[in-house]
N, C-alpha and C positions, 0 to 999 in steps of 0.2 A: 504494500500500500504506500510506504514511503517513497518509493521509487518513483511508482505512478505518478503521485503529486510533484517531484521533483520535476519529471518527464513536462507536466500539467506546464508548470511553471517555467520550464524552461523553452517549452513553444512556443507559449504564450508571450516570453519577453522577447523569442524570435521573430513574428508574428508582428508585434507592436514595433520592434525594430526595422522590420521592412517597411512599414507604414512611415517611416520618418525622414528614413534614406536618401530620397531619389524627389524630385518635382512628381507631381504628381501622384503622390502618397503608394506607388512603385517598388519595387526593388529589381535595379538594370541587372540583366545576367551579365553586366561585366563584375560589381559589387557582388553580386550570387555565389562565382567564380571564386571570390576570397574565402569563401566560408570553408572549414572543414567537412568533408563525404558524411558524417554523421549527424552534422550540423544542417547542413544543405538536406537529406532524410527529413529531418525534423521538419523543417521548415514547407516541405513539401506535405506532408503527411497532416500538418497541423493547419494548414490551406486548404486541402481536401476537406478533410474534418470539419473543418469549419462551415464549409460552402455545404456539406452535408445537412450541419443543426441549421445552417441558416433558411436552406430550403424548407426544411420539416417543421421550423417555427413560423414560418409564414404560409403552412398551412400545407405545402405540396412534400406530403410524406412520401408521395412516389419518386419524386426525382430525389430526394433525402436517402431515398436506400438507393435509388441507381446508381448514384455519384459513390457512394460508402462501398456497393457491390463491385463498381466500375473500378476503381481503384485497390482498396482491400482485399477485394475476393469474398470467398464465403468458405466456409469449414474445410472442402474438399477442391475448391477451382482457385486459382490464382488470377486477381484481377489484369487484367489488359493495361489497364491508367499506369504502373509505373514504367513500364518500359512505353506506350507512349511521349508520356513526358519526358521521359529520359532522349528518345530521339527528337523532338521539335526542339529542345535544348541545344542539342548539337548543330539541328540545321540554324534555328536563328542564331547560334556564336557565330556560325561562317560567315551571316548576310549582314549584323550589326550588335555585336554585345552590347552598346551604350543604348541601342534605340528600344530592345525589346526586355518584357520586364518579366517576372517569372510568374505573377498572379497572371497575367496578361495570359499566359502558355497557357497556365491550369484552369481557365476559367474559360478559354476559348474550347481548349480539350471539353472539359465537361459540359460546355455547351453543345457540342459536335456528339458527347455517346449519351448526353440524357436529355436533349431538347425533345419535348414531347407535344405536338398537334393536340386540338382538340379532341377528335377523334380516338386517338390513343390513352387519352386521359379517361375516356364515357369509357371503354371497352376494356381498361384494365391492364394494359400493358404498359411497357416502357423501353427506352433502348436498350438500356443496361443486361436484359433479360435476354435481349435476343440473337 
């Protein structure tokens, strides 16, 4: 349990750290790039996470587990989102570390595997699922 909380807390000062960095309340994948491999994890994972409670608080629990599904996985499947993001990383270093930001990636990604039509919403599915 202490760990966890430690964990809690140290995203979360990752998280609000990104938020301050860069114009546009950003974090550049050139600054990203400085962070330590376990650091840079966190800071991803605690992004996702986030964008997970924030959908499911504002009501659309389905795209709250597709994005948690899309990224985490579930018991038995490993989600898709980390090695995603892991390459769009790569491609935007090549074309501009200063211009592109790392929420930028992760919020475009999760718009792309859990944007869900009306349609999809009345009948129960989602992207994540499929």
């Amino acid at each position: 349990m202490q760990i966890q909380r430690q964990f809690q807390r140290l995203s979360m000062c990752l998280f609000l750290y990104a938020l301050s960095t860069s114009p546009g309340a950003a974090l550049s994948l050139e600054e990203f790039a400085k962070f330590p491999e376990d650091q840079k994890g966190q800071l991803i994972s605690a992004s996702v996470g986030m964008a997970a409670y924030i959908a499911a608080a504002d009501g659309d629990v389905q795209r709250g587990r597709c994005i948690r599904r899309w990224y985490f996985g579930t018991a038995d499947k490993v989600g898709p989102g980390g090695e995603a993001i892991a390459t769009e990383i790569t491609v935007a270093e090549r074309i501009d570390p200063k211009k592109f930001h790392i929420q930028g990636i992760i919020l475009g990604l999760l718009e792309r595997a859990c944007s869900l039509d009306a349609d999809d919403r009345r009948s129960g599915h989602d992207a994540g699922g499929r």
